[in-house]
PyMOL CGO cylinders between C-alpha atoms (Angstrom):
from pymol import cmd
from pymol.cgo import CYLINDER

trace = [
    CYLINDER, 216.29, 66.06, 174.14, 215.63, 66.71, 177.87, 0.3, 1, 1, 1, 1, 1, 1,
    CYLINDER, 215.63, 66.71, 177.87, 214.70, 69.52, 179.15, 0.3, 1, 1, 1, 1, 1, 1,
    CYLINDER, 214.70, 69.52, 179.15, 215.81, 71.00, 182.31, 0.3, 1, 1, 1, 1, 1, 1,
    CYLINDER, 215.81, 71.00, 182.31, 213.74, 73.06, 185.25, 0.3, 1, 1, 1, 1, 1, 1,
    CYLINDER, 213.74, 73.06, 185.25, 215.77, 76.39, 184.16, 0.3, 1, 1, 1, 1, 1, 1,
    CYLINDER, 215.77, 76.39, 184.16, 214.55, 76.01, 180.33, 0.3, 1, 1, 1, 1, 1, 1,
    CYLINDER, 214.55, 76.01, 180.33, 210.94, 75.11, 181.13, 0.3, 1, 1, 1, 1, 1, 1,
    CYLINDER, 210.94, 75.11, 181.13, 210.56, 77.91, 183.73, 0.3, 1, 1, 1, 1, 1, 1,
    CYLINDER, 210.56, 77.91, 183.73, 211.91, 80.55, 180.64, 0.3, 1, 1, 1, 1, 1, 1,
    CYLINDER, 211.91, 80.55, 180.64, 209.79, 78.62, 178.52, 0.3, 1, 1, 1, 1, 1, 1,
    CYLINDER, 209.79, 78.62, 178.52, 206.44, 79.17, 180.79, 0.3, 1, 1, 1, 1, 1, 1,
    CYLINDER, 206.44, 79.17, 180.79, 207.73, 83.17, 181.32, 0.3, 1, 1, 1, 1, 1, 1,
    CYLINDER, 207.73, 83.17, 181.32, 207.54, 84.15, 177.85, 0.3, 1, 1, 1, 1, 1, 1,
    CYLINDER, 207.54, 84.15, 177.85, 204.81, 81.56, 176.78, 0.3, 1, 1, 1, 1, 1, 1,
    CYLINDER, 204.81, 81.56, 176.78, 201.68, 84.15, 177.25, 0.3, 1, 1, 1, 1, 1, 1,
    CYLINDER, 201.68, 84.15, 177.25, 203.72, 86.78, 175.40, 0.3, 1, 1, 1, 1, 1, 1,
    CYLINDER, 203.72, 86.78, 175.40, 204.25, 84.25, 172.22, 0.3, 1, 1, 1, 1, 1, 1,
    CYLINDER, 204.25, 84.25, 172.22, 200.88, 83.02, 171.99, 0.3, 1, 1, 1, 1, 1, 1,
    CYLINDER, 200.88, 83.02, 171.99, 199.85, 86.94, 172.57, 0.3, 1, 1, 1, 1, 1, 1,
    CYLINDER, 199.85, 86.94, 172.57, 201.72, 87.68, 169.65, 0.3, 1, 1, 1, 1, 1, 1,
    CYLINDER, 201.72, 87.68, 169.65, 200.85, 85.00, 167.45, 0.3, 1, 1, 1, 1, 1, 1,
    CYLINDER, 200.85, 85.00, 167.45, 197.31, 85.65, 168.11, 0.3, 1, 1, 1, 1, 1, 1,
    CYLINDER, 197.31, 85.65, 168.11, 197.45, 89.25, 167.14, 0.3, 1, 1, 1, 1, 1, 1,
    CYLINDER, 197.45, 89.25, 167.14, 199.76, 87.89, 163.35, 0.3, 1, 1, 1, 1, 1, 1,
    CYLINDER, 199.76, 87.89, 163.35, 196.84, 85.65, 162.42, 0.3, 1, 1, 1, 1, 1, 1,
    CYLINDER, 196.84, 85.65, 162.42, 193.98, 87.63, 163.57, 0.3, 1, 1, 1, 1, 1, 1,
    CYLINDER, 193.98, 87.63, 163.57, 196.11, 90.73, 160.92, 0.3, 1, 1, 1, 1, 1, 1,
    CYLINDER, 196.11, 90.73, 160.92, 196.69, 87.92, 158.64, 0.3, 1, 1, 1, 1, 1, 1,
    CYLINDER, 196.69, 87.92, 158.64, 192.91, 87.00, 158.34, 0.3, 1, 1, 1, 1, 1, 1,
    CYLINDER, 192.91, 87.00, 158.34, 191.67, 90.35, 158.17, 0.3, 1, 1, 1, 1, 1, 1,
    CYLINDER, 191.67, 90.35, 158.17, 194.42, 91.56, 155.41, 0.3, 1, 1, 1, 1, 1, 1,
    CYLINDER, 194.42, 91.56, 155.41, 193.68, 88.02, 153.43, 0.3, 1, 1, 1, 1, 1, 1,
    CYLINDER, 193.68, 88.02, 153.43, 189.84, 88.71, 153.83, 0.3, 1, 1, 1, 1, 1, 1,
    CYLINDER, 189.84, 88.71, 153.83, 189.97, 92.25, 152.36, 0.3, 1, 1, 1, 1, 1, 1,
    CYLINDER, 189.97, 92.25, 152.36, 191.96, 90.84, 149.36, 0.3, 1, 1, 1, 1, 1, 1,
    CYLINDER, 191.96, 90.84, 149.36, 189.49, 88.75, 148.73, 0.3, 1, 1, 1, 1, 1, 1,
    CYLINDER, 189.49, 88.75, 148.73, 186.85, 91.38, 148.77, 0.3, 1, 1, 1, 1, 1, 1,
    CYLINDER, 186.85, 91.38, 148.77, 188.65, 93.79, 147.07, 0.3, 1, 1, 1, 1, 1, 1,
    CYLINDER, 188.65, 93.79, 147.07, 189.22, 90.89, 144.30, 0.3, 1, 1, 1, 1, 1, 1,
    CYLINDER, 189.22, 90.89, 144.30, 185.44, 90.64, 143.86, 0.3, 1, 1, 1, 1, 1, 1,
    CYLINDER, 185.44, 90.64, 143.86, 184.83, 94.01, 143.47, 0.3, 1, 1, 1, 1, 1, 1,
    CYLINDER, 184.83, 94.01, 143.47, 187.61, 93.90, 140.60, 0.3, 1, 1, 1, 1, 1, 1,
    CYLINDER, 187.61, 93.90, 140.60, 186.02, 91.02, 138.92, 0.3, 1, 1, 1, 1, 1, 1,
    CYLINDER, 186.02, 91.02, 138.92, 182.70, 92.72, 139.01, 0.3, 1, 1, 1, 1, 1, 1,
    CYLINDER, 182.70, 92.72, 139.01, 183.46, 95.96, 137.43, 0.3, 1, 1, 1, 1, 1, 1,
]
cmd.load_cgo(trace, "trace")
């Protein structure tokens, strides 16, 4: 598949604002898996 100038110069626009977002989805997918995991110890030791 080639790629032309038009799609790469969209493609570098909205690159920051993907990785941006994708950063902030993992970094609330670690902390949300992370309190499970706490919150399932806690469980198991009551």
């Amino acid at each position: 598949m080639d790629v032309n100038e038009k799609d790469w110069k969209l493609f570098r626009k909205y690159l920051p604002d993907w990785q941006e977002n994708y950063m902030e989805t993992m970094k609330a997918a670690i902390l949300t898996s992370e309190a499970l995991h706490c919150r399932c110890h806690l469980i198991c030791w009551e």
